[in-house]
MDTraj code that builds the backbone (N, CA, C; nanometers):
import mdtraj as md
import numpy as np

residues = "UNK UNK UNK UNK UNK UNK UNK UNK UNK UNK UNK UNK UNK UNK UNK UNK UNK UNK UNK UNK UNK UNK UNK UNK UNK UNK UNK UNK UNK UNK UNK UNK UNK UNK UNK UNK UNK UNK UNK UNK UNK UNK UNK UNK UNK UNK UNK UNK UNK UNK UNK UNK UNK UNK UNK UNK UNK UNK UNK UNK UNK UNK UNK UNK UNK UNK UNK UNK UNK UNK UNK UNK UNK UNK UNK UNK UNK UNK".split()
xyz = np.array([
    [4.5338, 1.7020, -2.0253],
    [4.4249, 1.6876, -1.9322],
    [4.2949, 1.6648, -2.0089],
    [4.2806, 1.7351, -2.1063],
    [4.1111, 1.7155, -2.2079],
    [4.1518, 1.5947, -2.2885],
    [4.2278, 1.5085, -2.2910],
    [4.1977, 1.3754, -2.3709],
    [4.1849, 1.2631, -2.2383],
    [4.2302, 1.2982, -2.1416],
    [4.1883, 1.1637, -2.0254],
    [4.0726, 1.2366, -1.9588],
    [4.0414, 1.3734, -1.9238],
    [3.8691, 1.4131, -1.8713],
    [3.8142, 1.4196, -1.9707],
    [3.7921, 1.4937, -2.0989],
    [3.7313, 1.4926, -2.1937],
    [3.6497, 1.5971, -2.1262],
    [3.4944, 1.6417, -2.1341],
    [3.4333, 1.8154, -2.0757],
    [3.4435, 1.7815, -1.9392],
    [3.4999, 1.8644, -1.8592],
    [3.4805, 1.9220, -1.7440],
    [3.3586, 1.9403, -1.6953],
    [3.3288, 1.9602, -1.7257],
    [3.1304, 2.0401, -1.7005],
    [3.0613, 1.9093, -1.6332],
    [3.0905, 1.7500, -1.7142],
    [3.0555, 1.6932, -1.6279],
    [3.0212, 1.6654, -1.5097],
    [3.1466, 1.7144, -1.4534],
    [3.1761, 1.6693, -1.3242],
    [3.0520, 1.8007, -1.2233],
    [2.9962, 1.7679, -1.0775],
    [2.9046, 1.8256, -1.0561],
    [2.9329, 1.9290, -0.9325],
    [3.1297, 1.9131, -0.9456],
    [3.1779, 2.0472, -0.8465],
    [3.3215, 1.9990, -0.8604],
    [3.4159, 2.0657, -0.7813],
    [3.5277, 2.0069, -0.7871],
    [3.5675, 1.9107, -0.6830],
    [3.4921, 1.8900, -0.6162],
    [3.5162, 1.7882, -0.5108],
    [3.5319, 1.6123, -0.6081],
    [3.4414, 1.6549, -0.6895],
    [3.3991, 1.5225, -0.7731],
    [3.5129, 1.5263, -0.8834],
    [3.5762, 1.6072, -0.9345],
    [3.6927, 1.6133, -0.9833],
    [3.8071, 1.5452, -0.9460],
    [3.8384, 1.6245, -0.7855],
    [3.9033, 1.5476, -0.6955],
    [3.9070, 1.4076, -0.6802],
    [3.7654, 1.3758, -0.7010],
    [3.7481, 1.2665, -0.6352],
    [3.7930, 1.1510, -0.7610],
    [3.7222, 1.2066, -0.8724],
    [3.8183, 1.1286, -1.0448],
    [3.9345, 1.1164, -1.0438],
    [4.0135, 1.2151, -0.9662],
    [4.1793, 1.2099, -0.9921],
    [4.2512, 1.1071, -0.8742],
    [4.1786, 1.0412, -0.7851],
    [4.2072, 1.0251, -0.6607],
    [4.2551, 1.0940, -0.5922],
    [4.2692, 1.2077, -0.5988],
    [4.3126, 1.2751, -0.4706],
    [4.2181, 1.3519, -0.3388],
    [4.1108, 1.2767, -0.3531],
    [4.0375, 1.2836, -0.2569],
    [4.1263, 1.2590, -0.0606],
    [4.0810, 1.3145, 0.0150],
    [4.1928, 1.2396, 0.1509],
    [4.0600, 1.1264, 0.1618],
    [4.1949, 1.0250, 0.2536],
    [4.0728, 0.9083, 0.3284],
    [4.1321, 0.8173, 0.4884],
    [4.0848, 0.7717, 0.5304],
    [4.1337, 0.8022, 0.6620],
    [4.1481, 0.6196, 0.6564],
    [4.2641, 0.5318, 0.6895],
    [4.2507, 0.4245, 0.6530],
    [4.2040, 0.3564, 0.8251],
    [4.1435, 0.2475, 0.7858],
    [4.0699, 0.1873, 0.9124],
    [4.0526, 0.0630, 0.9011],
    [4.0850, -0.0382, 0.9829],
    [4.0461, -0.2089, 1.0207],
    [4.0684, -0.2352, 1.1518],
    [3.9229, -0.2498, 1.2158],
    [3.9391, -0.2992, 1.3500],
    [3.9413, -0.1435, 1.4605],
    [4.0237, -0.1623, 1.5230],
    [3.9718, -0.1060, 1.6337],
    [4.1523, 0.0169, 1.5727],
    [4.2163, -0.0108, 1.4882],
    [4.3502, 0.0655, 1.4202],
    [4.3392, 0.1890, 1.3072],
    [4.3453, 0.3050, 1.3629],
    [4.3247, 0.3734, 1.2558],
    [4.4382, 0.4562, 1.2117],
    [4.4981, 0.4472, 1.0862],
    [4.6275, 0.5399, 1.0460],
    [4.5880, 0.6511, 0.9745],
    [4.6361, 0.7185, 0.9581],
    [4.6905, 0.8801, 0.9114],
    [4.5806, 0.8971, 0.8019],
    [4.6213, 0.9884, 0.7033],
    [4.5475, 1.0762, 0.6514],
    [4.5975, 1.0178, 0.5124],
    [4.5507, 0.9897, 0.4199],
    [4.6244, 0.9641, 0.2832],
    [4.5509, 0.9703, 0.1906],
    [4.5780, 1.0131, 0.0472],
    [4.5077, 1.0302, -0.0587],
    [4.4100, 0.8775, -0.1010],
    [4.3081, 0.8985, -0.2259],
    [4.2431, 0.7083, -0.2297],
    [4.3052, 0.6954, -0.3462],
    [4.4001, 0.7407, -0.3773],
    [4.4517, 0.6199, -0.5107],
    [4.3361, 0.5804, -0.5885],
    [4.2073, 0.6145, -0.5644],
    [4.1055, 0.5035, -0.6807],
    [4.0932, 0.6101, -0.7723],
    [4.1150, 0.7050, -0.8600],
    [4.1337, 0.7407, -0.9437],
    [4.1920, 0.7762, -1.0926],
    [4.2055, 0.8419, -1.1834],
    [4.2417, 0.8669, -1.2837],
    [4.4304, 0.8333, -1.2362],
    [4.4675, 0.7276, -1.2513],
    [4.6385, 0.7397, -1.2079],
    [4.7366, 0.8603, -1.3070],
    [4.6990, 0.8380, -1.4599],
    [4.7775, 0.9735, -1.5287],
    [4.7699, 1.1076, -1.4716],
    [4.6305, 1.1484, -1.4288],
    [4.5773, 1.3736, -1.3699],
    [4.6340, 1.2863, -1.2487],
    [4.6113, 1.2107, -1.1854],
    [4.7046, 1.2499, -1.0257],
    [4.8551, 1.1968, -1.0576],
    [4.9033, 1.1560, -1.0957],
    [5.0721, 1.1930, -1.1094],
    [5.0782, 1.3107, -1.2071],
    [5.0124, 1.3820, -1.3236],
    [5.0146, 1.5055, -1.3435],
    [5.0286, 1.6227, -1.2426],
    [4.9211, 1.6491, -1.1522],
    [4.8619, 1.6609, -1.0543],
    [4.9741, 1.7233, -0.9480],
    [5.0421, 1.5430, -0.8947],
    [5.0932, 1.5826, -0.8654],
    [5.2629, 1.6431, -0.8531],
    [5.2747, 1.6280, -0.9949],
    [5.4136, 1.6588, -1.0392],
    [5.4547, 1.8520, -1.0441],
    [5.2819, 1.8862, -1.0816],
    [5.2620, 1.9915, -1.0472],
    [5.2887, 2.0744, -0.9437],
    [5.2065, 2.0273, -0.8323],
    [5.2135, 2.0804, -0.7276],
    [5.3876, 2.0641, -0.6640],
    [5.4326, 1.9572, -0.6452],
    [5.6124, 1.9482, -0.6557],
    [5.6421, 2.0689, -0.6963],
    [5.6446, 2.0925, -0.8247],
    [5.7270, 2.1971, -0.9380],
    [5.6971, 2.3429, -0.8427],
    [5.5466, 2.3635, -0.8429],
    [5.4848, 2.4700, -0.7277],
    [5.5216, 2.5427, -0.5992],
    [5.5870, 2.4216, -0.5266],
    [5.6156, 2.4187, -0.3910],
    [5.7632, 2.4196, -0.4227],
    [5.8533, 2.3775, -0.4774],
    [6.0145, 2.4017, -0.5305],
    [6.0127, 2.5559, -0.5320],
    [5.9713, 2.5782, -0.6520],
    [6.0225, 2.6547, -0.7529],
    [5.9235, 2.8277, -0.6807],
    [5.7805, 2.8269, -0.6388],
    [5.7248, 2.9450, -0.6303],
    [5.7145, 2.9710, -0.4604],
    [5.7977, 3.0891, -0.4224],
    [5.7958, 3.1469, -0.2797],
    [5.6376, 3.1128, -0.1990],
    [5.5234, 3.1434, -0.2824],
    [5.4091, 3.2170, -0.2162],
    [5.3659, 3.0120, -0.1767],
    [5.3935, 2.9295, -0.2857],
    [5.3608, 2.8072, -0.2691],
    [5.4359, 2.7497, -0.1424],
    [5.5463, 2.7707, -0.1744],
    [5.6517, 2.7130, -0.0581],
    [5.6045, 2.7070, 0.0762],
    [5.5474, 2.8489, 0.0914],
    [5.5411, 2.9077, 0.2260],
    [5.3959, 2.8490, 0.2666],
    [5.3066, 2.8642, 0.2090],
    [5.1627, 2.7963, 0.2426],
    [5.1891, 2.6481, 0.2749],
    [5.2875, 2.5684, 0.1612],
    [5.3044, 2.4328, 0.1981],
    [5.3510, 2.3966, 0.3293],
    [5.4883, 2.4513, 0.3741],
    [5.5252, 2.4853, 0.5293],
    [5.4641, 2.5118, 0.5965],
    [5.3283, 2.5743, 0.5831],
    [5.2264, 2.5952, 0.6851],
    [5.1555, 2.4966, 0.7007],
    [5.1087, 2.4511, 0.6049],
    [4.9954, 2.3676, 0.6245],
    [5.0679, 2.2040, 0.7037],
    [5.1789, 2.2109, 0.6904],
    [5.2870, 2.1077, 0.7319],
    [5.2599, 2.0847, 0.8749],
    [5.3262, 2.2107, 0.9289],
    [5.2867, 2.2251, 1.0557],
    [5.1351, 2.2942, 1.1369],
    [5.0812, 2.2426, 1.0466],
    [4.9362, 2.2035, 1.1075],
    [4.8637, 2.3212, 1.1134],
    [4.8762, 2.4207, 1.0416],
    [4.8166, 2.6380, 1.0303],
    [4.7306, 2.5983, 0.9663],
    [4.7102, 2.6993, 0.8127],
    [4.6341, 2.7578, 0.7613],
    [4.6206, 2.6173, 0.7041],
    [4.4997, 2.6055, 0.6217],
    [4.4843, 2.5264, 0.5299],
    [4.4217, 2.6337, 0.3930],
])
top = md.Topology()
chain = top.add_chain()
for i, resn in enumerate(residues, 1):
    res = top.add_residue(resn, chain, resSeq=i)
    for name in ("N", "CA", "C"):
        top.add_atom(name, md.element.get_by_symbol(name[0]), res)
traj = md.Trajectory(xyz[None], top)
């Protein structure tokens, strides 16, 4: 992660982090058609397939992850 961000500190919150890795959400739109909810891809492509290989491994492998992910699935807690 510190050879593709290089200091952290840069960045001026983690939203803007987010927003480097593409995994910002964005709501896609043309015309009068609007679809779903999806990450912007315009980011760092290596930290977001890091990212999200992570969170995978997270949601597999750790109970407390699992269970929040299932929630947030069906539309609960965030």
């Amino acid at each position: 992660m510190v050879s593709e961000v290089g200091d952290i500190d840069r960045f001026s919150s983690g939203k803007a982090f987010v927003s480097y890795i593409g995994l910002d959400p964005v709501i896609k739109q043309s015309g009068n058609m609007t679809r779903g909810l999806s990450i912007s891809k315009k980011g760092n492509k290596h930290l977001r397939r890091t990212f999200y290989h992570l969170a995978k491994n997270l949601i597999a492998n750790t109970e407390k992850y699992r269970n929040k992910y299932e929630k947030m699935k069906r539309g609960g807690e965030k």
